[in-house]
N, C-alpha and C positions, 0 to 999 in steps of 0.2 A: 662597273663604270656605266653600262647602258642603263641599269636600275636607276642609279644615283640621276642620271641627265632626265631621263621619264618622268624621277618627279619633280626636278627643274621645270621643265618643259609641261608639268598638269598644274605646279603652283602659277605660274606666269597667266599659263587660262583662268587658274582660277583668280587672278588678282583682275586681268581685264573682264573678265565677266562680273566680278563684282562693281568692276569702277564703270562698267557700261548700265549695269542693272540702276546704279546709283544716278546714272544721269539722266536714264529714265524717268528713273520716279520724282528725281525734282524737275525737267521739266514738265511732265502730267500734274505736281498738283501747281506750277506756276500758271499752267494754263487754265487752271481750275479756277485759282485765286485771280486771275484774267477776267474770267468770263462771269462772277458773282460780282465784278469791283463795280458799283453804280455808275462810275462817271464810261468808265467802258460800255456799258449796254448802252447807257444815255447816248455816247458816242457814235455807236452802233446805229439805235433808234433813227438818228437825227438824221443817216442818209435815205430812208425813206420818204417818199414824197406822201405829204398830207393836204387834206383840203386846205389849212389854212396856210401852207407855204402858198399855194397856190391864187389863193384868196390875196393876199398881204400884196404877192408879185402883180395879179389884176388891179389890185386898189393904187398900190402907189403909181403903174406905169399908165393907165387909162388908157393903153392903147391895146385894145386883144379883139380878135373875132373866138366866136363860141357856138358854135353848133348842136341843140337836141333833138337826134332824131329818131323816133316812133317808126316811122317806115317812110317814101316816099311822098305822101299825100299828108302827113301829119309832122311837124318840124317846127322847131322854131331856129331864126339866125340871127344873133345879135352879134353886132361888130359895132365897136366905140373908140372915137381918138378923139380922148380932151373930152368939150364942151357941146361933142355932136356924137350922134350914136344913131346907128337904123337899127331895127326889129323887122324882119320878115316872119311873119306869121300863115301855117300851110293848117289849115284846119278841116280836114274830108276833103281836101284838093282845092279848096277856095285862098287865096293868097291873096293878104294885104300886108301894109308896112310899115308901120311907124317911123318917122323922119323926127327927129329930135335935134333944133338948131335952134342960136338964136333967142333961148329960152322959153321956145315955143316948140308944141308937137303937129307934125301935119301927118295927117292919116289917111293911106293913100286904100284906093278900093282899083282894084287895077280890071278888073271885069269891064266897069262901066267908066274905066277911065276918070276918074272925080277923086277928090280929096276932102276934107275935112282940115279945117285949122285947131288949136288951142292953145290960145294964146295962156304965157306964163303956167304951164303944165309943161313940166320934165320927167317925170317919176319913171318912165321907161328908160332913161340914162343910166339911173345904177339900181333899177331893179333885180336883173343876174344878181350884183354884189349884193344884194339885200337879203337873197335870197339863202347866198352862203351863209351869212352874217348869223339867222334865224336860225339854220341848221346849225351850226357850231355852236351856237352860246351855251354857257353854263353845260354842254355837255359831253362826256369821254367818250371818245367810241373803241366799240370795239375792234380788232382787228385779227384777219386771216386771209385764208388762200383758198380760192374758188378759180375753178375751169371753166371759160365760158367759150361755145364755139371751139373748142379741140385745145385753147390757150388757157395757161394755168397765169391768171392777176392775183397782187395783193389789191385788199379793200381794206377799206375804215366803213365799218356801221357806226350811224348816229341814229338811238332809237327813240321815238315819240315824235317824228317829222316826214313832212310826206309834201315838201314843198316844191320841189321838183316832178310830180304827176302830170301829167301832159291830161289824161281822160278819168273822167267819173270822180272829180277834186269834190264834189259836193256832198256834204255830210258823211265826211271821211272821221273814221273816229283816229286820234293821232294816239288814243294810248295802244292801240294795235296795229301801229302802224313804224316803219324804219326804212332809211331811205340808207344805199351802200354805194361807195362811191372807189372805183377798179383803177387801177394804176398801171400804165406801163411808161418803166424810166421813169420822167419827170414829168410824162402827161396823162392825164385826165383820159380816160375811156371810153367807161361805161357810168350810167348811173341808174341804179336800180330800186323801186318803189316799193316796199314790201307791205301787202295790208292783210287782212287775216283770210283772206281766200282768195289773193287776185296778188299776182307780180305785173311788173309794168318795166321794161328793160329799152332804156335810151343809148343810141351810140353815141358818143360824143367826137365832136370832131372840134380842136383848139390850138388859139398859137397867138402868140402877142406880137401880133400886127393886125393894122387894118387893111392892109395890100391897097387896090383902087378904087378901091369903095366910093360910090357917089351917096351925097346927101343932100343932094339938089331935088327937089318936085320937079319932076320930067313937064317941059314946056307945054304940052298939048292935051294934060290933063284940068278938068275945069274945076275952081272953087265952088262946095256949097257951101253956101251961109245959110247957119243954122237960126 
């Protein structure tokens, strides 16, 4: 009687260990067949942030500040809402600023207090976006995962551009040259200039607003006419 029940009791194992084995292996290869389906990766892909979501959300909202900074004394700040936009420009600690209204640029020298007009000159308005525009075109980038500062970011490299170099932009050869651009979440971080024996590593600091931004020429700086 106890024989008889024993091997009741090893066929019953053996039936659940085959029906568990079985449900196994069809769900490993559904996951399989999951993870090879193109519209899934595509899916997958698509929550990664790229330059051109990024780009697409600047261009149609016109309203972001955007910070590149080199260090303290080298920076640039561009903040635009609409049809007016500033540029602060930190070059070896010297700061001036471009004021874009009105369909004119006023160019402020803050040392000696003075400015500069140019009337019918805007091109500082969506030079940022221009900038994207020229790194992206016509090209794939690569992508992976680099540590910077103790923090592991996704980048996209785009290679043959080098349009974001802050120093030594003159007679830059662009076919050895790739610019990489660090992600965390949905913002922008870093962006890094690669040329064949020199890196150049910008923080970026960004957000689409222009907060209280003035685009007024400060009352007690003097026009020169040129």
């Amino acid at each position: 009687m106890n024989k008889k029940r024993n091997i009741i009791i090893f066929i019953i194992i053996l039936i659940l260990a085959i029906v568990i084995g079985a449900i196994f292996i069809f769900s490993y290869f559904q996951s399989q067949k999951k993870q090879n389906n193109p519209s899934t990766q595509t899916s997958i892909s698509s929550l990664k942030p790229t330059l051109s979501k990024i780009y697409e959300k600047m261009l149609q909202g016109e309203i972001y500040s955007f910070s590149l900074i080199l260090d303290d004394n080298n920076k640039t700040i561009t903040i635009r809402n609409g049809d007016k936009a500033r540029v602060d420009f930190y070059q070896d600690g010297v700061h001036t600023t471009d004021i874009i209204k009105d369909g004119a640029t006023y160019r402020l020298i803050h040392n000696d207090k003075q400015y500069f007009e140019y009337p019918s000159n805007t091109v500082e308005l969506t030079n940022l976006l221009r900038k994207f525009e020229r790194t992206k075109k016509d090209v794939t980038p690569q992508k992976g995962e680099e540590i910077i500062e103790g923090k592991n970011y996704y980048y996209e490299e785009y290679k043959g551009t080098a349009e974001f170099l802050m120093q030594g932009k003159a007679g830059v050869d662009l076919t050895e040259a790739s610019t990489k651009f660090y992600y965390d979440n949905d913002s922008l971080v870093y962006i890094k200039t690669i040329l064949k024996e020199k890196e150049e590593l910008l923080k970026v600091e960004m957000s689409y607003s222009s907060g209280q931004t003035s685009f007024d020429v400060p009352t007690d700086y003097q026009k020169i006419e040129e």
